[in-house]
C-alpha positions as CSV (number, residue, x, y, z in Angstrom):
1,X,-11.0,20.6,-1.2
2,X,-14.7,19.6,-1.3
3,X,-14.8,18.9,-4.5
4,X,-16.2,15.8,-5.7
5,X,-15.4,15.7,-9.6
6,X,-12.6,13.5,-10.6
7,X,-10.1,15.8,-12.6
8,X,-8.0,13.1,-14.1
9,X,-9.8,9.9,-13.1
10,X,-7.8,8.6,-10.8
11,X,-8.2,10.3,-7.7
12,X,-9.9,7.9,-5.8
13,X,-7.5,5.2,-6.2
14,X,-4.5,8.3,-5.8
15,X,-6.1,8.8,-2.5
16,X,-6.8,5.3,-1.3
17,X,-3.1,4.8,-2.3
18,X,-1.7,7.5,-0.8
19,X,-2.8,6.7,2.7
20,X,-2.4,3.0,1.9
21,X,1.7,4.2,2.1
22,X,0.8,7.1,4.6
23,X,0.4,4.4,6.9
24,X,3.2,1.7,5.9
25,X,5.5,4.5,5.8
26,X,4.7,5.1,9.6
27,X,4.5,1.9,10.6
28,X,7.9,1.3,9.0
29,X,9.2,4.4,10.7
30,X,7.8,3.2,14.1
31,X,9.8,-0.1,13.8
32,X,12.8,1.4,12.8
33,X,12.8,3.9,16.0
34,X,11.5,0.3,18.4
């Protein structure tokens, strides 16, 4: 998982995505429990 090649080019903006709804997905969840 250290690898810092790009395989498809995208991976960057896969990853700043992907915790972009990591963290709206827990915030959502945290309201819906309040």
């Amino acid at each position: 998982m250290t690898e810092d090649t790009p395989r498809f080019g995208f991976v960057a903006f896969a990853e700043t995505w992907n915790g972009r709804l990591a963290m709206l997905g827990f915030v959502i969840g945290l309201a819906t429990e309040l």
